[in-house]
N, C-alpha and C positions, 0 to 999 in steps of 0.2 A: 909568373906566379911560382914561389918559393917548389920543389917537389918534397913532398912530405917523408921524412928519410924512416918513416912506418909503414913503405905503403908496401917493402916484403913483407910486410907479416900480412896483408890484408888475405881477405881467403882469397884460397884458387879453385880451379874445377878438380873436381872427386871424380865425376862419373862424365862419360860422352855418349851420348842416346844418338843410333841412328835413326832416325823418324820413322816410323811402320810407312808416313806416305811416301816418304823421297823429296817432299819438298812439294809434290804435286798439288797445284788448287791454290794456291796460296795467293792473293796477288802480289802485285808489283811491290818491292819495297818493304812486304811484310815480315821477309824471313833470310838471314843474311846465312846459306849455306853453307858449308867452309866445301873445299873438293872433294875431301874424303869421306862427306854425307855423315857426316857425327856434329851435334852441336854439341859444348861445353855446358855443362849443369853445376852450378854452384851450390854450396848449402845455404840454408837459409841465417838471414842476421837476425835481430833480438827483433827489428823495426818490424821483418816478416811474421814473426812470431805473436807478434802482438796485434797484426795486421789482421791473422789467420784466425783470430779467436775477437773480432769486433762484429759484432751481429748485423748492422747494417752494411759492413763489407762483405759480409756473406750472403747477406741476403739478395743483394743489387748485383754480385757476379768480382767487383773491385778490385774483391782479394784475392781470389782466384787468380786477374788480370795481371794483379800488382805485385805478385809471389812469383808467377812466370818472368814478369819482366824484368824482377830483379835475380832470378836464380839461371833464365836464359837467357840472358844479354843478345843472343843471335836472334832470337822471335822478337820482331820491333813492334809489329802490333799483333799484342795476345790474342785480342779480339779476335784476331782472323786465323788462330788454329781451327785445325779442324776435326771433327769427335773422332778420327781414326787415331791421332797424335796428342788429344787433350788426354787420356789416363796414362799414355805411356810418359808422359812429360812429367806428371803431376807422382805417380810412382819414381821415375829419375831422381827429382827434387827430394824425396821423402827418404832414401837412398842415400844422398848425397850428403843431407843434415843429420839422420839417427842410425846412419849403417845401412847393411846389407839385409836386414832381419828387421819384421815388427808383430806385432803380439795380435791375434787375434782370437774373440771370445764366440763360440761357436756350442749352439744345443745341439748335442745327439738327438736323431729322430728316432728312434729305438727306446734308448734309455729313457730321456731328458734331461740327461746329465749336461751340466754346462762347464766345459773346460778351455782352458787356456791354449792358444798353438803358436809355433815359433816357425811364420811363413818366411822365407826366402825369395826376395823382392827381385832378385835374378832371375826366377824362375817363373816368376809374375810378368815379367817386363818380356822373355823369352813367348810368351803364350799369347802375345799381341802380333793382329795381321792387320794390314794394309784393306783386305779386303778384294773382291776383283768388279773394282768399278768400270774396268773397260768392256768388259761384255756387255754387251747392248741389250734389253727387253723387248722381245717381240709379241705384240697386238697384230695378231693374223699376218697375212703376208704383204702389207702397207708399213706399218708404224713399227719403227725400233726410238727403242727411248734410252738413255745415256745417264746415268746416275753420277750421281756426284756425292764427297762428305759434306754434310754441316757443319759449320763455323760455330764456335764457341759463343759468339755473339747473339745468332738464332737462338741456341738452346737455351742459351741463360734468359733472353727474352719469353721465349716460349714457357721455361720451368715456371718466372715471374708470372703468365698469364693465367697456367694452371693453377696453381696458387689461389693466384683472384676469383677463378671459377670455383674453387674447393671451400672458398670462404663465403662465396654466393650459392652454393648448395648447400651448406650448412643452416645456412640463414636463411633457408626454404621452410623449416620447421617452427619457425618463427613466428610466420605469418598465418592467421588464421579464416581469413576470407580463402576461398577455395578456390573461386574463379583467379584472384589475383596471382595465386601460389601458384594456378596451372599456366597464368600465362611467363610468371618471373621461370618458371620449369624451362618452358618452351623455349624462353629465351637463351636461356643457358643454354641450352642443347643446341639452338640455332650455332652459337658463336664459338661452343666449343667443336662443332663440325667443321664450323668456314675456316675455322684456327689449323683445323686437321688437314686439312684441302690446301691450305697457305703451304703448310709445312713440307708435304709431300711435293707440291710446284716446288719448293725452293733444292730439295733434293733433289732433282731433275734440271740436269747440265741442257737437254733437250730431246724436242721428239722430229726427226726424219721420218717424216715422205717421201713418197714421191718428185711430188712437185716442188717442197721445199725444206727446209730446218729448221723450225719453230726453237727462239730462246728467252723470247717475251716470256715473262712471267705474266701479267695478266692474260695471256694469249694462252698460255699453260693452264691457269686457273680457270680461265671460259671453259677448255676442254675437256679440264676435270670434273668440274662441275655437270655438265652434258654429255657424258660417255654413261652407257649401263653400268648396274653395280656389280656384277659381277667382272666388268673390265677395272671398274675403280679400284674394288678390294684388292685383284690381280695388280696392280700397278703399288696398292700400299705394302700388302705382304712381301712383294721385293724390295722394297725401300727400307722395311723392318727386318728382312734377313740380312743384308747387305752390312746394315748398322749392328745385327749382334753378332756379324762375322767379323767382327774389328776388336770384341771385346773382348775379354781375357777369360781363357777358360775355366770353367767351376777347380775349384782347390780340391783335391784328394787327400781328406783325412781320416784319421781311425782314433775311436772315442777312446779314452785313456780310461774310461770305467768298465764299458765291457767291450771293447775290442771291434767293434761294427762300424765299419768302411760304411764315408758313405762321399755326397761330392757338395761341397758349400760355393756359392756362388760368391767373386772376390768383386768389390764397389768399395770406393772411395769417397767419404762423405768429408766434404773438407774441415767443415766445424770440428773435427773428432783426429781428421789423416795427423795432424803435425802434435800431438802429443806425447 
């Protein structure tokens, strides 16, 4: 096949993200390293562009998938980032295509003033951690438990279920039989619990005893389910600090109408991040 004597011009990498994980968790195959622990970030093309604003690509996770896979050619299956690495990626790429700087609109709590600010995506990308999944959780002096990140896959499934739950508790007001309403109530609650119990098993690399090393996930899930609540919450509240020790820290701004510092929480919503 002919080489296409355009293909300098095609783009190159802008920006090289060292992964907050290392690469760690990943499976076999899914993430082509280089040595020097930097993947290449490319900017995005007109195809991402158009990809990033298609609503059912947004909604089913797609383009999210399909923006990684074309702007980090070394992550072979997106699906399997993991949520320490998906903001810092997805900031990279944003980076790479509109600069260094993007615009955000933020209310003073004070004022109510709503103004404009000029955040610095270096310094966003800088306030991302790895987290310290190797410390082990101890349940008395038996059980240590091994945490692990969630895959991009889980969440976007997960976000999807929530979703279908928030559209079945809406539609609770609907219904005017009482009994019916209380049993569609129950139900929800049942499956948005067992959803919460899935979730936490699936964060859970495993739990050591004594006798052995539990990594069965159903085996996980039996145990969750039949441990007291006050062991359960203990085991969810570290699975929830762990995950917002990965995020990026609240942005430090100061209101441009009367001066009052305060700290806004920085999130990436993809329908809105590439314009």
């Amino acid at each position: 096949m002919q080489q296409n004597p355009l293909q300098q011009y095609f783009r190159r990498p802008s920006v090289y993200l060292k992964l907050p994980s290392g690469g760690a968790g990943y499976p076999e195959g899914a993430l082509d390293l280089p040595e020097n622990g930097e993947i290449p970030i490319y900017p995005m093309t007109a195809i991402d562009e158009i990809t990033a604003r298609t609503p059912d690509a947004l909604f089913n996770g797609n383009a999210v998938a399909e923006i990684i896979k074309s702007c980090a050619p070394n992550i072979k299956d997106p699906w399997a980032v993991s949520n320490v690495d998906l903001d810092p990626i997805l900031v990279a790429i944003k980076t790479a295509t509109h600069g260094g700087t993007m615009e955000l609109s933020s209310d003073c709590p004070k004022c109510d003033e709503n103004s404009t600010y000029n955040i610095n995506l270096s310094g966003v990308l800088s306030s991302f951690s790895p987290g310290d999944y190797d410390s082990l959780l101890s349940l008395g002096t038996d059980i240590k438990i091994k945490f692990k990140p969630l895959s991009f896959k889980l969440i976007n499934e997960t976000s999807m279920k929530q979703f279908q739950f928030q559209k079945g508790i809406q539609g609770l007001s609907l219904i005017t039989d009482d009994a019916e309403r209380n049993k569609k109530s129950k139900e929800i609650l049942f499956e948005l619990n067992k959803m919460s119990t899935i979730m936490i098993a699936e964060s859970i690399e495993y739990i050591k005893v004594p006798t052995a090393t539990v990594m069965d996930k159903t085996l996980l899930i039996e145990f969750l389910n039949n441990i007291d609540v006050s062991a359960f919450d203990h085991i969810k509240q570290h699975s929830i600090k762990l995950k917002q020790s990965t995020e990026s820290k609240p942005l430090k701004l100061k209101c441009v109408s009367c001066s009052h510092e305060y700290e806004q929480a920085f999130s990436i919503n993809v329908s809105d991040f590439f314009d």
